[in-house]
N, CA and C atoms of all chains as a GROMACS GRO file, in nm:
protein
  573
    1UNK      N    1 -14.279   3.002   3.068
    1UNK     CA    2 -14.223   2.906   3.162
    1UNK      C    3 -14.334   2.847   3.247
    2UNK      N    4 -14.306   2.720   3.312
    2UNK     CA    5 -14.347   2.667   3.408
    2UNK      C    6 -14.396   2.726   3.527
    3UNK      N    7 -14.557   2.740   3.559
    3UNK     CA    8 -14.589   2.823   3.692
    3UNK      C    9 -14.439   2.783   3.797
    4UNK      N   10 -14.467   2.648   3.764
    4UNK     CA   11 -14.401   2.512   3.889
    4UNK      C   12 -14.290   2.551   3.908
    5UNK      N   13 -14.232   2.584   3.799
    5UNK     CA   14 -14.043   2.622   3.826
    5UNK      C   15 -14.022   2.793   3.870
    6UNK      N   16 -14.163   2.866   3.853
    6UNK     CA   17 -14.156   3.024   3.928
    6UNK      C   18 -14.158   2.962   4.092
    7UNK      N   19 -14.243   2.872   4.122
    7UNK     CA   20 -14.264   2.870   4.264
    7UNK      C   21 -14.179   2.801   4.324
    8UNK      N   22 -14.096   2.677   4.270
    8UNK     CA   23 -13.968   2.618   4.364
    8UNK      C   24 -13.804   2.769   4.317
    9UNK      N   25 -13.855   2.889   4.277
    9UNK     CA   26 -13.731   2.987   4.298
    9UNK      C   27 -13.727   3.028   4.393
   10UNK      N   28 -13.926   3.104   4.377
   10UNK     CA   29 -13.955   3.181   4.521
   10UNK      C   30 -13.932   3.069   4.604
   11UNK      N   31 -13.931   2.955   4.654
   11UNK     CA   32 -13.940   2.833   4.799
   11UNK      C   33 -13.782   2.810   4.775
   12UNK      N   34 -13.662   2.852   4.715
   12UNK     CA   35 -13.562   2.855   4.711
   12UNK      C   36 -13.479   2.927   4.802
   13UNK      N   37 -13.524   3.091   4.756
   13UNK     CA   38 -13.454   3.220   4.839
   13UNK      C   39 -13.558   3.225   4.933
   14UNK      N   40 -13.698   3.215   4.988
   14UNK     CA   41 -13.715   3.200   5.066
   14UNK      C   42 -13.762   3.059   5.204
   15UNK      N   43 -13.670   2.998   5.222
   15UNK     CA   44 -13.674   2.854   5.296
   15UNK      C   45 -13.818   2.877   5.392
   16UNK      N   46 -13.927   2.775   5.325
   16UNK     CA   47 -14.021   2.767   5.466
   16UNK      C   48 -14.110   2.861   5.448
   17UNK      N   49 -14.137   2.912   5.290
   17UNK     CA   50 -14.249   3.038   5.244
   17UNK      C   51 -14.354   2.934   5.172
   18UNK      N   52 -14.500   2.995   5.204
   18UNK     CA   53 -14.587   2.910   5.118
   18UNK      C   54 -14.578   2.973   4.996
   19UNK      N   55 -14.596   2.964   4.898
   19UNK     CA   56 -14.600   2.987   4.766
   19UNK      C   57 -14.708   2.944   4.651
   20UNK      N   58 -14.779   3.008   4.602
   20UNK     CA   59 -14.865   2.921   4.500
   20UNK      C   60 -14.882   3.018   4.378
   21UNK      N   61 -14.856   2.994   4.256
   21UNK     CA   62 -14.836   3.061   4.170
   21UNK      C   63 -14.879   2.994   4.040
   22UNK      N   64 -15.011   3.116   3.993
   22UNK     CA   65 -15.064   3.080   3.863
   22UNK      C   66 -15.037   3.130   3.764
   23UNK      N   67 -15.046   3.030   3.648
   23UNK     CA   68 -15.034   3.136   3.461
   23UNK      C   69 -15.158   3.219   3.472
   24UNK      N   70 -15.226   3.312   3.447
   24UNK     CA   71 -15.322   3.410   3.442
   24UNK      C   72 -15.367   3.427   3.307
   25UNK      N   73 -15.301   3.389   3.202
   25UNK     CA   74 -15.332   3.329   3.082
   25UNK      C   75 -15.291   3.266   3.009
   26UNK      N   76 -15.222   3.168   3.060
   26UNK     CA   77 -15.199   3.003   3.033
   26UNK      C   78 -15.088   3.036   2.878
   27UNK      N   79 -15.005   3.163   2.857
   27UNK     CA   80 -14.923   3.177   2.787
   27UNK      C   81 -14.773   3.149   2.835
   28UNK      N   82 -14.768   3.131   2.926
   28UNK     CA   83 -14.679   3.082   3.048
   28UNK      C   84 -14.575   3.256   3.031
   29UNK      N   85 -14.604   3.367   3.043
   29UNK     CA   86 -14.522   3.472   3.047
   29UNK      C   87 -14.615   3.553   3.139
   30UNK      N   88 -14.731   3.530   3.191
   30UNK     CA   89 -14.784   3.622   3.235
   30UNK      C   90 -14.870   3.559   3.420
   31UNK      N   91 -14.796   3.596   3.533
   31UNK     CA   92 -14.839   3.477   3.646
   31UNK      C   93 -14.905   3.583   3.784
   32UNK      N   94 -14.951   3.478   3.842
   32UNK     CA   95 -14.979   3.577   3.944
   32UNK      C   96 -14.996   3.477   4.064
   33UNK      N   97 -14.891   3.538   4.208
   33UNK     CA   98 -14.836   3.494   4.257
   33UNK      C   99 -14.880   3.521   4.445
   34UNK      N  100 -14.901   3.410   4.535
   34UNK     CA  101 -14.930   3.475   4.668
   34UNK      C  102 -14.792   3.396   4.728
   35UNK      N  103 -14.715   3.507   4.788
   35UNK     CA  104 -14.604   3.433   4.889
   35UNK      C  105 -14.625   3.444   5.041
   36UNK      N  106 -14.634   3.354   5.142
   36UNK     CA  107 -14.650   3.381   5.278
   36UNK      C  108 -14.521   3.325   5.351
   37UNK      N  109 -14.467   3.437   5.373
   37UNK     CA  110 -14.317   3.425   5.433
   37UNK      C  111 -14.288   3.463   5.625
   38UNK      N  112 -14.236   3.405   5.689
   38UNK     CA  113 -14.190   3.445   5.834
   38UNK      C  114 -14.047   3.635   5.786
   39UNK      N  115 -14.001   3.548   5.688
   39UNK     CA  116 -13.925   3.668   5.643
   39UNK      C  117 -13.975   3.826   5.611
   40UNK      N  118 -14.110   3.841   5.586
   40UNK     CA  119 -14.158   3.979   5.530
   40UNK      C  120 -14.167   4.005   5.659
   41UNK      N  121 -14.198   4.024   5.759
   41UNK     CA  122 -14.237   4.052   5.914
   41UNK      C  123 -14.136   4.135   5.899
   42UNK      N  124 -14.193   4.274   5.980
   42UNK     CA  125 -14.114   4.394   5.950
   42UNK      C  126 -14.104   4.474   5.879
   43UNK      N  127 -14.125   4.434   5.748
   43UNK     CA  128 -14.090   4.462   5.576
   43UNK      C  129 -14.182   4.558   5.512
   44UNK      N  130 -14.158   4.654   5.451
   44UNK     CA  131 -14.270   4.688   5.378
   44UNK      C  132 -14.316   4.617   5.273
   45UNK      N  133 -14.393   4.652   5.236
   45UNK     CA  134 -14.426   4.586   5.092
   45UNK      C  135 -14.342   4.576   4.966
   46UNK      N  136 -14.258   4.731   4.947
   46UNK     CA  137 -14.129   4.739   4.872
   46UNK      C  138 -14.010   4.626   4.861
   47UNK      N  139 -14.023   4.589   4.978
   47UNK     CA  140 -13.866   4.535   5.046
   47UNK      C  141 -13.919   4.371   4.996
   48UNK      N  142 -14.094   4.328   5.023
   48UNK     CA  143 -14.098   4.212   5.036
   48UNK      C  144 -14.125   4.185   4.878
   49UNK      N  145 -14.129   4.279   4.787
   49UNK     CA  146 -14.177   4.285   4.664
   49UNK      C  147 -14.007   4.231   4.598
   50UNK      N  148 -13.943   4.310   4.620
   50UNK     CA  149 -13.787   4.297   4.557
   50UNK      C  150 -13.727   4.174   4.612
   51UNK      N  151 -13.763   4.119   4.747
   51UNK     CA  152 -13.731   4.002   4.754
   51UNK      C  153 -13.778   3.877   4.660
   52UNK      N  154 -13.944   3.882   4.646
   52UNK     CA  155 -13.933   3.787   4.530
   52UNK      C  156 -13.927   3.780   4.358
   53UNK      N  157 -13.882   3.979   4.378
   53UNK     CA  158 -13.818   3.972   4.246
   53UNK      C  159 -13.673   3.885   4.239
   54UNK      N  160 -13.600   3.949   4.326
   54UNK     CA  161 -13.448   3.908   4.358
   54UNK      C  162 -13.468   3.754   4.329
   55UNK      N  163 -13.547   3.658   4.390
   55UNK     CA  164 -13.553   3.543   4.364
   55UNK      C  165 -13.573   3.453   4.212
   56UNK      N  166 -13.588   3.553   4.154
   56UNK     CA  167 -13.628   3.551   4.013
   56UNK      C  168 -13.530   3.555   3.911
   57UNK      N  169 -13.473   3.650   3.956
   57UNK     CA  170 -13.313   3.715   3.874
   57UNK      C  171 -13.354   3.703   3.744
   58UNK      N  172 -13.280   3.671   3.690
   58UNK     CA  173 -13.289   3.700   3.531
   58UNK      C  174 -13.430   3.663   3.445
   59UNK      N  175 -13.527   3.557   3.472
   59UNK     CA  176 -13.634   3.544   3.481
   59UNK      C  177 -13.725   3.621   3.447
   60UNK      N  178 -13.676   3.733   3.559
   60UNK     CA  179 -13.812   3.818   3.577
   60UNK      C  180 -13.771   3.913   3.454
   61UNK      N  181 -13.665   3.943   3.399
   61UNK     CA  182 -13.635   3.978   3.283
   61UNK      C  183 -13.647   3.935   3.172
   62UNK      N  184 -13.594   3.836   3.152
   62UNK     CA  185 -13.643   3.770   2.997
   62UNK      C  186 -13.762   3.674   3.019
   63UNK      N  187 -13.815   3.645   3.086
   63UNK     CA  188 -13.883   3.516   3.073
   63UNK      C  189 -14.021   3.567   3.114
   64UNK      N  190 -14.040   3.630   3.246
   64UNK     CA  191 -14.179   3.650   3.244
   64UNK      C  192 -14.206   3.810   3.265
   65UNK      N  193 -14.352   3.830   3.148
   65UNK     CA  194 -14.353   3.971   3.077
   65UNK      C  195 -14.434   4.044   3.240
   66UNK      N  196 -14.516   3.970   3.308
   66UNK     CA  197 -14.587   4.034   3.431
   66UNK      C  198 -14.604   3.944   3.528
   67UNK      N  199 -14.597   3.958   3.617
   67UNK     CA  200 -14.592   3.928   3.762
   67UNK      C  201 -14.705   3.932   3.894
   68UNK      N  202 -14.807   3.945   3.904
   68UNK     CA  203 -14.946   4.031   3.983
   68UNK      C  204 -14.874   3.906   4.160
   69UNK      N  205 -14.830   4.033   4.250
   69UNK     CA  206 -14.784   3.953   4.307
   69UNK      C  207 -14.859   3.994   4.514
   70UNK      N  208 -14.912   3.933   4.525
   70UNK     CA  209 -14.978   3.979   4.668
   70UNK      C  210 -14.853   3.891   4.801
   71UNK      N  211 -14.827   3.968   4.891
   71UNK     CA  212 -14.694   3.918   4.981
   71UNK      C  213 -14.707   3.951   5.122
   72UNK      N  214 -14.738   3.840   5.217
   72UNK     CA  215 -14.820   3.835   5.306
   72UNK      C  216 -14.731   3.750   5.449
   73UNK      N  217 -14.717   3.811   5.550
   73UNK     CA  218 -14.662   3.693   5.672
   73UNK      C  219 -14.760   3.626   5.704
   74UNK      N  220 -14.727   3.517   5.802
   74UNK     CA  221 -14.816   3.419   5.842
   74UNK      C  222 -14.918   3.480   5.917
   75UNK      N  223 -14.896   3.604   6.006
   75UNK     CA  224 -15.008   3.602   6.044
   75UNK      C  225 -15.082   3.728   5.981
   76UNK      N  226 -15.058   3.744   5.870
   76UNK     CA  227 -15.172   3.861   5.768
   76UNK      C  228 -15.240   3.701   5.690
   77UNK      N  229 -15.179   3.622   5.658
   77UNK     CA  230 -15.274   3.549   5.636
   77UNK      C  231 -15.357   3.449   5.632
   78UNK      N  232 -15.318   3.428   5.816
   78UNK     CA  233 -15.453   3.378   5.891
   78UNK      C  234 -15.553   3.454   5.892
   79UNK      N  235 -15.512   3.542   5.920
   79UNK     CA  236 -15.639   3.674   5.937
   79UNK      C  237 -15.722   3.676   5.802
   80UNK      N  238 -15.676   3.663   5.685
   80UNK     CA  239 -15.754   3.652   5.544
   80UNK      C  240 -15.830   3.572   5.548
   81UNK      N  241 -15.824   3.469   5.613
   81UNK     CA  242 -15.865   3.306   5.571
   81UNK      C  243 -16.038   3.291   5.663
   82UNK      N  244 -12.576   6.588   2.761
   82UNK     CA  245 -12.700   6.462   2.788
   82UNK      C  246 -12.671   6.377   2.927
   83UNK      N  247 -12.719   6.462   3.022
   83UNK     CA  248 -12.711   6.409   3.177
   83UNK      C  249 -12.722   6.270   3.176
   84UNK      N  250 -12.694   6.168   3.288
   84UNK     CA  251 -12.757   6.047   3.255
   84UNK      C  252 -12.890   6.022   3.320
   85UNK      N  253 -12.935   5.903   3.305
   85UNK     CA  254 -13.056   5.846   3.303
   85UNK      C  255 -13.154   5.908   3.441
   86UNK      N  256 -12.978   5.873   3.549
   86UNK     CA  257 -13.016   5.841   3.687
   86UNK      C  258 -13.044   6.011   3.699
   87UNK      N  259 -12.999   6.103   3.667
   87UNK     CA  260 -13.003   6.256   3.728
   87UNK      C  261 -13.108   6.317   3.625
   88UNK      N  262 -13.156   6.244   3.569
   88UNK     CA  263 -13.308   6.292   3.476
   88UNK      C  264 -13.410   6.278   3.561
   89UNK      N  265 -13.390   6.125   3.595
   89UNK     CA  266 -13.527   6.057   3.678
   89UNK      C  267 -13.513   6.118   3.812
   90UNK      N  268 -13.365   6.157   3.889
   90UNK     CA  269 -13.362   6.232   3.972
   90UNK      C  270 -13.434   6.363   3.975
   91UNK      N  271 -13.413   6.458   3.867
   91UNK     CA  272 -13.459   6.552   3.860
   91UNK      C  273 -13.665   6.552   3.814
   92UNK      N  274 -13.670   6.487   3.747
   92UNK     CA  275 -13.814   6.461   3.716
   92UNK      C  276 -13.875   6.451   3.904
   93UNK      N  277 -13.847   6.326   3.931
   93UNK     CA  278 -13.900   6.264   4.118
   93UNK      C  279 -13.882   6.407   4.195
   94UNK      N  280 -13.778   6.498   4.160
   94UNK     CA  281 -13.788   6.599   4.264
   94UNK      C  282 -13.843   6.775   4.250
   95UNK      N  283 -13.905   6.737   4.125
   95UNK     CA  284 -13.968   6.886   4.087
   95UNK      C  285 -14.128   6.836   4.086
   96UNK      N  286 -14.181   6.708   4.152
   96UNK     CA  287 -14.306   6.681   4.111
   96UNK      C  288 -14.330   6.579   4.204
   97UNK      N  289 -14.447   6.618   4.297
   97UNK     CA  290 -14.485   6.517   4.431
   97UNK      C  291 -14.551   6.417   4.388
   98UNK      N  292 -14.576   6.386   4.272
   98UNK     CA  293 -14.602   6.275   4.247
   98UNK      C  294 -14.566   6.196   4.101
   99UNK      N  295 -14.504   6.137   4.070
   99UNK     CA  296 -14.447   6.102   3.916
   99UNK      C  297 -14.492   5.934   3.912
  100UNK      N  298 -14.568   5.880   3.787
  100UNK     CA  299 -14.601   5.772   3.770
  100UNK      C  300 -14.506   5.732   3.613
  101UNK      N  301 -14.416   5.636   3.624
  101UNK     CA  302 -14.331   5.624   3.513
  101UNK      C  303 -14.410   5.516   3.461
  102UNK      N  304 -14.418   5.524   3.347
  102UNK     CA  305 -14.577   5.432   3.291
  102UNK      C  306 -14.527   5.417   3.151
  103UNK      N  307 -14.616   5.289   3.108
  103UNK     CA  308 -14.612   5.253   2.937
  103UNK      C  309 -14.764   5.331   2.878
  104UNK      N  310 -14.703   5.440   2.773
  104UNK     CA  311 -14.782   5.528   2.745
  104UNK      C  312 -14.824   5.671   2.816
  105UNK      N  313 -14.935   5.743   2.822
  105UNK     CA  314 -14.954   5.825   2.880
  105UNK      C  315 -15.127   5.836   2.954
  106UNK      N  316 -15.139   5.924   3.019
  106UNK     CA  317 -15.257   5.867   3.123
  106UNK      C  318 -15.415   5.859   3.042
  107UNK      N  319 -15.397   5.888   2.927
  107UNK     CA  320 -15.538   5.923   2.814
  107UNK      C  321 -15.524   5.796   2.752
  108UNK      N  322 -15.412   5.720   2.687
  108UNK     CA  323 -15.334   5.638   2.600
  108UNK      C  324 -15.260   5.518   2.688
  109UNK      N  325 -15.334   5.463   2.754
  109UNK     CA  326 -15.195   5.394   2.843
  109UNK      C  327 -15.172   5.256   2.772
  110UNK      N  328 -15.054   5.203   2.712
  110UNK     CA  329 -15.045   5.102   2.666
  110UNK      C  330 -15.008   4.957   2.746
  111UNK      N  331 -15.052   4.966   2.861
  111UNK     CA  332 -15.028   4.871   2.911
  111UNK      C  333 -15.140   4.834   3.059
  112UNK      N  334 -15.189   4.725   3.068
  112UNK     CA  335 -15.310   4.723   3.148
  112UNK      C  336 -15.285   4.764   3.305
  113UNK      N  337 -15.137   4.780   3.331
  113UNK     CA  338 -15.099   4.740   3.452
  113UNK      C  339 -15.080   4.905   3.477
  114UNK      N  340 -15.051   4.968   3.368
  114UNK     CA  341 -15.013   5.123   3.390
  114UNK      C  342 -15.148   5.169   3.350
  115UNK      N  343 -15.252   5.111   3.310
  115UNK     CA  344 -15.360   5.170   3.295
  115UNK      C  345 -15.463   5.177   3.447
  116UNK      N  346 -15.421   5.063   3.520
  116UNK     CA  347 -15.483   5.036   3.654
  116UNK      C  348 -15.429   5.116   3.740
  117UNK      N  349 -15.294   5.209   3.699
  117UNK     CA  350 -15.262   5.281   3.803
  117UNK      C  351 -15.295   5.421   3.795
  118UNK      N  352 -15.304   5.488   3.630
  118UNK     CA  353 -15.349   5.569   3.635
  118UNK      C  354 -15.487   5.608   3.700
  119UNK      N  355 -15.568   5.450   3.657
  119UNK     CA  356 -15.734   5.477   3.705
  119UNK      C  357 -15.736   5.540   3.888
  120UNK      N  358 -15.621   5.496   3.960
  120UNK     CA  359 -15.601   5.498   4.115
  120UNK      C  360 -15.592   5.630   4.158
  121UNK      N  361 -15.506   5.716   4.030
  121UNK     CA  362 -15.478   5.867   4.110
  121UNK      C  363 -15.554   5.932   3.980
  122UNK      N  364 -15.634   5.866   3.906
  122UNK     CA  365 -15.738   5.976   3.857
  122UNK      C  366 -15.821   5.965   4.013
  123UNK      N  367 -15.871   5.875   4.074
  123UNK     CA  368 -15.967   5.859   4.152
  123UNK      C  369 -15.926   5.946   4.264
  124UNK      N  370 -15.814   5.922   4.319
  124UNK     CA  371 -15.746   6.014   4.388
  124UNK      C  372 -15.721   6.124   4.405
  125UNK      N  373 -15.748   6.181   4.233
  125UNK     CA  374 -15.770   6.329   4.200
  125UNK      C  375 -15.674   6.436   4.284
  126UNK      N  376 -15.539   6.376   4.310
  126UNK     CA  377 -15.444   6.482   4.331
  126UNK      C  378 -15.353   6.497   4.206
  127UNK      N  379 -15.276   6.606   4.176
  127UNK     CA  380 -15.210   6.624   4.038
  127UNK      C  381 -15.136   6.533   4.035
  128UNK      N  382 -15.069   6.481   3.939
  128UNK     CA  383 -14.952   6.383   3.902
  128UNK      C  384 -14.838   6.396   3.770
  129UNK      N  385 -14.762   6.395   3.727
  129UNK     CA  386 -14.681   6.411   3.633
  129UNK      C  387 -14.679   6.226   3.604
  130UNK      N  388 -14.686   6.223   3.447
  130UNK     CA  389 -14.629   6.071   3.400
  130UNK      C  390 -14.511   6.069   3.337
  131UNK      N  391 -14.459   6.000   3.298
  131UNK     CA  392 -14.332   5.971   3.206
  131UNK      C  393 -14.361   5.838   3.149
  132UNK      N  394 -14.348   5.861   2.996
  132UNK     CA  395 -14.388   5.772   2.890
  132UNK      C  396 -14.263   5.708   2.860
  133UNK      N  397 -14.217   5.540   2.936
  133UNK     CA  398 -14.105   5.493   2.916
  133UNK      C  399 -14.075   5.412   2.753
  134UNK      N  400 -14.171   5.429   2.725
  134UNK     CA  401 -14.151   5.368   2.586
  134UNK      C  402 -14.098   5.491   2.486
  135UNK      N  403 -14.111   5.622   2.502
  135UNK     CA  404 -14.063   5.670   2.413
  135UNK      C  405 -13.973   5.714   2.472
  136UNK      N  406 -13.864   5.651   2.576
  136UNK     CA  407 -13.739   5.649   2.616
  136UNK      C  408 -13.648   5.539   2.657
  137UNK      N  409 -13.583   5.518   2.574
  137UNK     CA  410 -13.547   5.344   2.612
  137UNK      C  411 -13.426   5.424   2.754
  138UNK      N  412 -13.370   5.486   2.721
  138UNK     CA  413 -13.256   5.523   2.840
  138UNK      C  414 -13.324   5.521   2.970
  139UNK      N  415 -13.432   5.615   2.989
  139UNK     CA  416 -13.558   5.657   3.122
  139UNK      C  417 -13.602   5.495   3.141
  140UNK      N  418 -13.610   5.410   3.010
  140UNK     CA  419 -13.692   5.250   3.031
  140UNK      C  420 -13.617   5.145   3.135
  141UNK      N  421 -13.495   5.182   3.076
  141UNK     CA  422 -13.377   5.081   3.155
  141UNK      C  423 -13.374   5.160   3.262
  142UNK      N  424 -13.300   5.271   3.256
  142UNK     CA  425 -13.288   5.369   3.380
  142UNK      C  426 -13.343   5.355   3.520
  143UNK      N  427 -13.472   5.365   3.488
  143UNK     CA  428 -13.534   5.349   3.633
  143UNK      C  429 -13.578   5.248   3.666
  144UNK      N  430 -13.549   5.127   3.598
  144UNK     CA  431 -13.546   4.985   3.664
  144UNK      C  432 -13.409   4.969   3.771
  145UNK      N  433 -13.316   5.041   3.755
  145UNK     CA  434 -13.242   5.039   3.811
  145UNK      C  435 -13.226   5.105   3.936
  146UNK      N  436 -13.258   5.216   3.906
  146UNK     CA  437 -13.252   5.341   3.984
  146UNK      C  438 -13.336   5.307   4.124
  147UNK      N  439 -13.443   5.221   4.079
  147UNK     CA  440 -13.512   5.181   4.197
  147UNK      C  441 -13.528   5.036   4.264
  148UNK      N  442 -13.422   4.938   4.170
  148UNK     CA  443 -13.419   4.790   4.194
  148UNK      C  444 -13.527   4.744   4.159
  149UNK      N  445 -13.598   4.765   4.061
  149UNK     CA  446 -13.723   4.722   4.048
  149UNK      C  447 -13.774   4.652   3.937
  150UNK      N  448 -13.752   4.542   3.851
  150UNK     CA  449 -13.741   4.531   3.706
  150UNK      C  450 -13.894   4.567   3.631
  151UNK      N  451 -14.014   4.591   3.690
  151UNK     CA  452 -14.157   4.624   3.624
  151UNK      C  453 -14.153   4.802   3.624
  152UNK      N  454 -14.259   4.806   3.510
  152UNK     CA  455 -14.315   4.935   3.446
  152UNK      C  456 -14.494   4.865   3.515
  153UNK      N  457 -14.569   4.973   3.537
  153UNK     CA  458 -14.505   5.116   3.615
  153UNK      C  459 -14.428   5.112   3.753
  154UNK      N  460 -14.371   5.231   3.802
  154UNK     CA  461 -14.361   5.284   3.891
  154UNK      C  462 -14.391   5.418   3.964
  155UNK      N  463 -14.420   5.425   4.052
  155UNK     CA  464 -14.470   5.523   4.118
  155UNK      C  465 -14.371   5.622   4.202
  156UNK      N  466 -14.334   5.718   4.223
  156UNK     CA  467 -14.251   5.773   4.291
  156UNK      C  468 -14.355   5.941   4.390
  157UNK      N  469 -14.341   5.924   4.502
  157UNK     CA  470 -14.444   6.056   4.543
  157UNK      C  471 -14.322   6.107   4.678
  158UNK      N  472 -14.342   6.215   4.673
  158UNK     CA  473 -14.203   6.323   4.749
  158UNK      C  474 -14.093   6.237   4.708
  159UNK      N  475 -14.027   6.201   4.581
  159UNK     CA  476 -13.912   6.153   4.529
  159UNK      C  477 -13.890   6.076   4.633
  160UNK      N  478 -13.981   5.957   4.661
  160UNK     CA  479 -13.910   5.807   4.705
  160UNK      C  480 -14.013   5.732   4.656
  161UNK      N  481 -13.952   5.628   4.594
  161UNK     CA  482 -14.030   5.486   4.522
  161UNK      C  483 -14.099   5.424   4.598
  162UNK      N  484 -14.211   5.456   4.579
  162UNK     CA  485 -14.387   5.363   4.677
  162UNK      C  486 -14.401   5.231   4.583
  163UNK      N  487 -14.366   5.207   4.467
  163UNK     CA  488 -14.415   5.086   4.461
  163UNK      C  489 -14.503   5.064   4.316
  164UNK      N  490 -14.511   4.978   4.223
  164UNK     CA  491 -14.598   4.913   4.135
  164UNK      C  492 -14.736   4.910   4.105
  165UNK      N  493 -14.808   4.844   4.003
  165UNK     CA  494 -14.962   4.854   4.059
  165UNK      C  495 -14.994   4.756   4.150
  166UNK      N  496 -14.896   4.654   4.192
  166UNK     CA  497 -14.977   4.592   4.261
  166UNK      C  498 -14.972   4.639   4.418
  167UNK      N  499 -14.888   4.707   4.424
  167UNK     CA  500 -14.857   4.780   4.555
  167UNK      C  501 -14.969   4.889   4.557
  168UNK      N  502 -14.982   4.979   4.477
  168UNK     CA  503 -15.006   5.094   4.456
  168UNK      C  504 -15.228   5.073   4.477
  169UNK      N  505 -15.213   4.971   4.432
  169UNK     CA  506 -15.341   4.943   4.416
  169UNK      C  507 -15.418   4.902   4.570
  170UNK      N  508 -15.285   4.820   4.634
  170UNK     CA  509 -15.293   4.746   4.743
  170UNK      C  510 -15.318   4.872   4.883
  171UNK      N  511 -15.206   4.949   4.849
  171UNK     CA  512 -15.171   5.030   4.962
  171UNK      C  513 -15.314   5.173   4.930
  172UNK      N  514 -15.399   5.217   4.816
  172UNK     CA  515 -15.511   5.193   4.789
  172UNK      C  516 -15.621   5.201   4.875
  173UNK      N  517 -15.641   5.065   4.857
  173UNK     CA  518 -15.780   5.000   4.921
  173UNK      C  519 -15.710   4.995   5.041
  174UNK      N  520 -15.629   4.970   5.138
  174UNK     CA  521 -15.610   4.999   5.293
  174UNK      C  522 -15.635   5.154   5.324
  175UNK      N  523 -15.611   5.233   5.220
  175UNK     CA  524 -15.657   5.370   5.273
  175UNK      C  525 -15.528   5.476   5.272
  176UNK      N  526 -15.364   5.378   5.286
  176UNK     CA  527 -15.277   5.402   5.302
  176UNK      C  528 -15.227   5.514   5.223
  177UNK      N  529 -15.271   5.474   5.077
  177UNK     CA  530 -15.198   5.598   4.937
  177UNK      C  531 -15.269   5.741   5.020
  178UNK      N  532 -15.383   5.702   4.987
  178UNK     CA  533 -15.439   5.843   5.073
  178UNK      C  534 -15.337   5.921   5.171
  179UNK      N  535 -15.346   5.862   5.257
  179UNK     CA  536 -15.227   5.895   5.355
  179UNK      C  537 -15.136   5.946   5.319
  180UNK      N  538 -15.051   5.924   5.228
  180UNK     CA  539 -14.901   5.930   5.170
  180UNK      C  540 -14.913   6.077   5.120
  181UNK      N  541 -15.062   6.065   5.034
  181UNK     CA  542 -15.057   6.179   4.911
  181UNK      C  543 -15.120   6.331   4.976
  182UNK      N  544 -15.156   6.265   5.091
  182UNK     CA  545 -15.219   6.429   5.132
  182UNK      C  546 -15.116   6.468   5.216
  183UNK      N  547 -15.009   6.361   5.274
  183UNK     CA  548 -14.917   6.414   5.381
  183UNK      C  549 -14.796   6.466   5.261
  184UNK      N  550 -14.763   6.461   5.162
  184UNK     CA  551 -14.714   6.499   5.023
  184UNK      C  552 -14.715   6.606   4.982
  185UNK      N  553 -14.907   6.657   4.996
  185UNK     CA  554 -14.970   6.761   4.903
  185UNK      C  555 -14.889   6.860   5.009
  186UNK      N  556 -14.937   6.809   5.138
  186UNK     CA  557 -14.959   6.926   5.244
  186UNK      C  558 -14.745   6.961   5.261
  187UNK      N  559 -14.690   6.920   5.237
  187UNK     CA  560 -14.569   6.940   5.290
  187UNK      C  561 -14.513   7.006   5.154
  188UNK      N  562 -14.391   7.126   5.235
  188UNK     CA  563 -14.325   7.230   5.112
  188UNK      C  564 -14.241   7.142   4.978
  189UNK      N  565 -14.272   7.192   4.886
  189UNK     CA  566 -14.232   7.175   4.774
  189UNK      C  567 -14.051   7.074   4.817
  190UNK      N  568 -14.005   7.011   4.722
  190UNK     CA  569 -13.919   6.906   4.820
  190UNK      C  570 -13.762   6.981   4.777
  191UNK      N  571 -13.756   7.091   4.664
  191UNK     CA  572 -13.684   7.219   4.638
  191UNK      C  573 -13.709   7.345   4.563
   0.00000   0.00000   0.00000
């Protein structure tokens, strides 16, 4: 699949998340993904992980074989930058 | 033949640390379960694996069991820490450390 159509799911379930999401080897099944959400605040990593599985739904099942996914609030990643 | 969920139950709670993985930690067939084994060889505390490929029931099973649809998973004092990308992540902050010695050091979980 389409990086493009993984990243308007995640900017779907989460309204107002940056999102940028690459093929990692251009087989379109295999992506790797940075989400920066107001929503993870609080969250562990678990919680913010299943959220952009959840956003995925069936997807993340048939369609794409791996995922490499780093999940970050706004201000973990100012601090990166 | 118990089901899936009171296998993986029982596996997570006789063993402080269980990595449910494609393949096994010599053999790992998958790069993502191979990056996790490399984490708690380095880590060098004991671990138990479970080879989900030669269990399709355990394969489906604990995608469920933990809401999680990826192989591997990690489970340490029988609660789900997380993937390699977690696992790797939490890692390099210093954090796994943390988890696994506060784990080692605490009584057996029955």
């Amino acid at each position: 699949m389409d990086p493009m159509e993984l990243q308007q799911m995640i900017e779907r379930a989460l309204p107002g998340a940056h999102v940028e999401v690459r093929d990692t080897t251009g087989g379109g099944d295999h992506f790797e993904a940075l989400v920066v959400s107001e929503n993870f605040e609080g969250k562990g990593l678990v919680e913010r992980h299943q959220a952009v599985y959840g956003a995925l739904g069936d997807a993340m099942r048939a369609r794409v074989h791996a995922l490499t996914l780093k999940t970050l609030t706004p201000s973990q990643y100012q601090n990166r930058r | 033949m118990s089901s899936a969920s009171e296998r993986i139950q029982s596996t997570i709670n006789s063993n402080k640390i269980v990595l449910f993985m494609k393949g096994n930690r010599n053999f790992p067939m998958c790069g993502f379960s191979a990056a996790t084994v490399q984490v708690f060889e380095e880590l060098g505390a004991p671990y138990e694996t479970v080879d989900v490929l030669a269990d399709q029931e355990i394969r489906e099973g604990v995608k469920v069991y933990s809401n999680w649809p990826t192989i591997p998973q990690v489970y340490i004092d029988g609660k789900f820490v997380g993937g390699c990308d977690i696992i790797r992540e939490l890692y390099e902050s210093g954090e796994l450390q943390t988890i696994v010695k506060t784990a080692m050091s605490a009584p057996a979980s029955h």
